[in-house]
C-alpha positions, 0 to 999 in steps of 0.5 A: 500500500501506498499513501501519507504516513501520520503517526499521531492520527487523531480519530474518533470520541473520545479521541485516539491517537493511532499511527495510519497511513492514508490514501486517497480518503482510505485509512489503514491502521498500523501495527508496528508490533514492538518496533524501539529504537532505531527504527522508531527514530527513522520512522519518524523521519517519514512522518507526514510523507507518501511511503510504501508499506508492506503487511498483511491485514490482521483485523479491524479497529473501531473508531468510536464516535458520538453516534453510533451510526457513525462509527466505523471499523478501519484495517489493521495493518501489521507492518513488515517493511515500510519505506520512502516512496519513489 
């Protein structure tokens, strides 16, 4: 997948502060597993930039709303490599 890294995503009430990367108005959750370090510091220097991550999806996660028929579930995506676009 390919799209605009946020690592502070805010989304739904009350609000949660996620790591997503989005694409044309589609929101895909990340799951870094237990990504420290060095590679967090690196992932912080995409932050906000078009990247390409490979993964595979492993579930949904709610976003919570004030109403319910707003509430949504996004994909969940575990993380194997993520990398600068070209």
């Amino acid at each position: 997948m390919r799209g605009k890294l946020n690592l502070n995503a805010k989304l739904g009430y009350p609000v949660q502060t996620l790591k997503t990367v989005t694409n044309n108005g589609q929101t895909v959750v990340l799951d870094l597993g237990i990504m420290t370090g060095l590679g967090l510091l690196n992932l912080q220097t995409l932050a906000g930039k078009v990247v390409e991550i490979e993964g595979e999806i492993t579930g949904f996660h709610r976003v919570t709303a004030r109403r319910v028929e707003d509430q949504e579930e996004l994909p969940i995506m575990h993380v194997r490599k993520i990398t600068p676009a070209r």
